[in-house]
C-alpha positions as semicolon CSV with decimal commas, in nm:
position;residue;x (nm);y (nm);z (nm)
1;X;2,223;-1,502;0,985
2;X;2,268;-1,150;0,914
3;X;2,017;-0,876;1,074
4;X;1,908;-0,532;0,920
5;X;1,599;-0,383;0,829
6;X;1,242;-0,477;0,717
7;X;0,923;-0,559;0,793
8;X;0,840;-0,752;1,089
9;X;0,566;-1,011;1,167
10;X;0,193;-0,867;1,161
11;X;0,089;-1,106;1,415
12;X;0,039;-1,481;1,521
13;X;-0,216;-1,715;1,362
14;X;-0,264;-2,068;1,352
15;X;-0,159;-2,219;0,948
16;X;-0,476;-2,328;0,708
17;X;-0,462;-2,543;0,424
18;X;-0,579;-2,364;0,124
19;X;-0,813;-2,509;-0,187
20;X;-0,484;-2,610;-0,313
21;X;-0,118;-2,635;-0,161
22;X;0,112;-2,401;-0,337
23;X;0,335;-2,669;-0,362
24;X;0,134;-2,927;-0,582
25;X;0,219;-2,698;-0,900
26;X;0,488;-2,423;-0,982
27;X;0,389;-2,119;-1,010
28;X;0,586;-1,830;-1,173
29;X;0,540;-1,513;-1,177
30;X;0,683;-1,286;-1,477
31;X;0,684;-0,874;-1,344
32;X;0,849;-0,577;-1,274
33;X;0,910;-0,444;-0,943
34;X;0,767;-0,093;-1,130
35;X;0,551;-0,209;-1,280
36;X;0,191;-0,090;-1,045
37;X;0,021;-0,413;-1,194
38;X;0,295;-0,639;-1,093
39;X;0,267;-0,497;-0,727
40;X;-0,115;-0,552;-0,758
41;X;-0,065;-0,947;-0,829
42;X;0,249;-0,922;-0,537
43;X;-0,010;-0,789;-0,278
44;X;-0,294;-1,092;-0,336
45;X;0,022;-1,324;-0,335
46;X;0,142;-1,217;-0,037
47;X;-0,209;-1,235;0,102
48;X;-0,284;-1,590;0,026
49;X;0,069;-1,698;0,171
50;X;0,141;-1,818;-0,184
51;X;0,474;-1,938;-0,292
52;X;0,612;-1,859;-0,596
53;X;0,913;-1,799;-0,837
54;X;0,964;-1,460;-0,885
55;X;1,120;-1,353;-1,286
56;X;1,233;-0,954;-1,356
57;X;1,191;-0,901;-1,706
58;X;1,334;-0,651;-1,893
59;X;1,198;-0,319;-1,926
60;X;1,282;-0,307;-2,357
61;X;1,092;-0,473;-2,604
62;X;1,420;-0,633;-2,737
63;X;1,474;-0,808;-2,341
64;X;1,146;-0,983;-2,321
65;X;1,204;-1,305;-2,577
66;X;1,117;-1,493;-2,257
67;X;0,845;-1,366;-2,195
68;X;0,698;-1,379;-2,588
69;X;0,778;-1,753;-2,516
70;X;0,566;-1,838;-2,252
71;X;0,261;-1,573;-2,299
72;X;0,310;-1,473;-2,677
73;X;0,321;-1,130;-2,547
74;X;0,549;-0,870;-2,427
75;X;0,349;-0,723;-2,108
76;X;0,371;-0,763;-1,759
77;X;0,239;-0,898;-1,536
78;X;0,243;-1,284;-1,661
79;X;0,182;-1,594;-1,419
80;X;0,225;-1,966;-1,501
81;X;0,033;-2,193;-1,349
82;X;0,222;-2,519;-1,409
83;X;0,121;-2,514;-1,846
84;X;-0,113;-2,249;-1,788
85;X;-0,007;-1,865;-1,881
86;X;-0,213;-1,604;-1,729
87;X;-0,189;-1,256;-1,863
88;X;-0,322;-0,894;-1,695
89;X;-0,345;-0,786;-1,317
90;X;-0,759;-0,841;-1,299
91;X;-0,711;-1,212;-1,497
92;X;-0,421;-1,326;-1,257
93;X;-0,590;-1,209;-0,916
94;X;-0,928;-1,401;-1,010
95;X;-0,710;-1,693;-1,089
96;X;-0,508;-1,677;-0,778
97;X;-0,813;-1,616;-0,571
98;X;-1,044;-1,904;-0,723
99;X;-0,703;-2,150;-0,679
100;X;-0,574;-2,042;-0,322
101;X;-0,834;-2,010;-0,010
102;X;-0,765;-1,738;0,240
103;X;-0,554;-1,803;0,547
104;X;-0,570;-1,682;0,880
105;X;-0,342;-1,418;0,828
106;X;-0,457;-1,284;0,494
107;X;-0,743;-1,039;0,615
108;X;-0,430;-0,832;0,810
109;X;-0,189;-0,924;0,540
110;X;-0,447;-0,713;0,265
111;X;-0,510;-0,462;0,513
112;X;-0,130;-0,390;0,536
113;X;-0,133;-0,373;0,193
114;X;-0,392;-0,097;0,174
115;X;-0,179;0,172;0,298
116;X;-0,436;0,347;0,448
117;X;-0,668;0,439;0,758
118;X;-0,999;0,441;0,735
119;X;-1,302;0,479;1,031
120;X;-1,604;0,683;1,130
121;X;-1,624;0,962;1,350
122;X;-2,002;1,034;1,521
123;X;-1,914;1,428;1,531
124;X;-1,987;1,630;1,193
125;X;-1,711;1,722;0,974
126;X;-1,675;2,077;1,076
127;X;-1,618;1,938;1,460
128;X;-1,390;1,686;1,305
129;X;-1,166;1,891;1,113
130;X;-1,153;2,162;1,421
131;X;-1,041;1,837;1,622
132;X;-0,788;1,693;1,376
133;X;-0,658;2,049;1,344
134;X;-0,551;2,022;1,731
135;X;-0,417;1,723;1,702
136;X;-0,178;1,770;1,422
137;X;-0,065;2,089;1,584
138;X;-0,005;1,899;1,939
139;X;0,171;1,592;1,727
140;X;0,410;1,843;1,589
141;X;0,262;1,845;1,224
142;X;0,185;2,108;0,972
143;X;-0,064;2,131;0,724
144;X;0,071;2,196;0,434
145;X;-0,224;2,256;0,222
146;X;-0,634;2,218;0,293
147;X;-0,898;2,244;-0,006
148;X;-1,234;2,226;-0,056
149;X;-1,351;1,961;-0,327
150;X;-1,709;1,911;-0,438
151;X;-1,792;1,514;-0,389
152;X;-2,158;1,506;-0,583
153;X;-2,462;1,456;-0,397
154;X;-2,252;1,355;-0,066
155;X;-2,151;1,701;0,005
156;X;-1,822;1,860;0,012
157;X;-1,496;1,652;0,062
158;X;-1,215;1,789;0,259
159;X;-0,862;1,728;0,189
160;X;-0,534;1,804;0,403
161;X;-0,192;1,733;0,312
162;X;0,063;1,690;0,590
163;X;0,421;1,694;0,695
164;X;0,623;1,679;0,961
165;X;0,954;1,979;0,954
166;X;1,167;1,744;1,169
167;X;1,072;1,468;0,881
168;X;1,147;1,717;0,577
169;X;1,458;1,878;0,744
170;X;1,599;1,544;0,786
171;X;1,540;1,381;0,459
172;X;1,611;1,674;0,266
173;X;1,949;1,699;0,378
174;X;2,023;1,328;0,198
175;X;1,781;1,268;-0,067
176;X;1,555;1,588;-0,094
177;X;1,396;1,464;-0,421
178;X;1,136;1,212;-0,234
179;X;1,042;1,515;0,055
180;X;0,770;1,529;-0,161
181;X;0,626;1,163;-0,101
182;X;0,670;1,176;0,255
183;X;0,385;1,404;0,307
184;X;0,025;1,296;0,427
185;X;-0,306;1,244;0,265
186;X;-0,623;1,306;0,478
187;X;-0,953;1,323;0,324
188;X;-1,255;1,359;0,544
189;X;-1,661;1,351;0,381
190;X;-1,969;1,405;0,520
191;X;-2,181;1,096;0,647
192;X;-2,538;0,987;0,776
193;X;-2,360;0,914;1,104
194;X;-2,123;1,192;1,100
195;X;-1,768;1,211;0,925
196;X;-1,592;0,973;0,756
197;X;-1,163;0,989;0,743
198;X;-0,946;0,799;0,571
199;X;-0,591;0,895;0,596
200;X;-0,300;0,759;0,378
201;X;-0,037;0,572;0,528
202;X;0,281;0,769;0,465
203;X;0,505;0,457;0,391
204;X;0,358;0,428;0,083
205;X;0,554;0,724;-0,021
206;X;0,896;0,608;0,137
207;X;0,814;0,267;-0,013
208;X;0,779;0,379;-0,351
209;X;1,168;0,546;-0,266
210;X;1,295;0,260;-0,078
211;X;1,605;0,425;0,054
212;X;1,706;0,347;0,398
213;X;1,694;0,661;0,562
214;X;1,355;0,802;0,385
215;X;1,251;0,477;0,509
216;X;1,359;0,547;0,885
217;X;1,219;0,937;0,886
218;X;0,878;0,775;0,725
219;X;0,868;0,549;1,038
220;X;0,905;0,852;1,294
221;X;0,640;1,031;1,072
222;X;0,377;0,731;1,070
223;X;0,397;0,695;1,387
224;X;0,281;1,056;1,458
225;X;0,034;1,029;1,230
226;X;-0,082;0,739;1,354
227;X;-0,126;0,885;1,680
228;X;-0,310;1,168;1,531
229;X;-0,549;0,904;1,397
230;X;-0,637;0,726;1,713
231;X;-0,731;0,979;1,867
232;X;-1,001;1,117;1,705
């Protein structure tokens, strides 16, 4: 075996059988790995522990005979279901999700896949954002940007975008065209209880760049962030 990086475990859990093994029929799945829709029907896959045979089509027209075989169509994403040829994001998720039960591990294995933080803070928003403004400054963060956005009848909604200069410096010294996707999203909105934040997970930036050392920076940056988070 040869070790290098990825993604480790979530987590234990005991194994469930689902409404239907994976196993009892072959299941292929047609996509792109740029394709957004493709990563949709990935995600709920991956959720439900699913199994599957995984084809990269073409990105022409003229590359996708295979695919006008088995869907008489040209667009991704396409899963077969043993004779059955499902076509669209929405149509292959309600599929997958009437077929395969949950497992244990699915409820952590979506919420990984949200790439975000969400929660509820009792203190207004004003007494939030003076709060999260300490924080970021003690975690070594700058705010980039701040603007106020009108949200309809729930008030004003608050958005900050953050980096981190150690973070920039670094990655801009090898690949300084993804700097921009390594920066944070946090939104924060009035609620009956107080203020509501929901803060983007950075490696959904370095994931969409996939390069080993945005990938490593992005790690040191979530984990500030995540701090940052926790706290409040």
């Amino acid at each position: 075996m040869i070790a290098g990086d990825g993604c480790g475990p979530l987590g234990d859990g005991a194994a469930a059988d689902g409404r239907r093994a994976a196993s009892e029929r072959s299941l292929t799945l047609y996509q792109t790995e740029w394709c957004a829709y493709s990563h949709r029907v990935r995600q709920v896959m991956t959720e439900l522990c699913v199994t599957y045979t995984c084809v990269n089509v073409a990105p022409s027209k003229e590359g996708r005979a295979m695919l006008l075989e088995v869907s008489d169509q040209d667009q991704v994403p396409v899963l077969v279901d043993g004779g059955l040829a499902i076509v669209g994001s929405d149509a292959i998720i309600a599929h997958l999700r009437r077929t395969f039960a949950a497992t244990p591990y699915s409820e952590r294995q979506s919420s990984a896949g949200e790439f975000r933080y969400v929660k509820e803070c009792r203190s207004s928003l004003e007494e939030t954002l003076r709060h999260l403004r300490e924080l970021l400054i003690d975690g070594r963060l700058a705010t980039v940007s701040e603007a106020r956005l009108p949200a309809g009848d729930s008030g004003e909604y608050h958005l900050l975008q953050v980096a981190s200069p150690v973070v920039v410096k670094s990655v801009a010294a090898t690949d300084p065209a993804t700097v921009g996707g390594l920066t944070v999203q946090v939104g924060l909105w009035p609620t009956a209880q107080g203020c509501g934040i929901s803060v983007v997970d950075p490696v959904a930036g370095a994931w969409l760049a996939g390069r080993p050392e945005t990938l490593m920076a992005d790690r040191k940056l979530r984990e500030r962030v995540k701090k940052v988070f926790d706290a409040l």
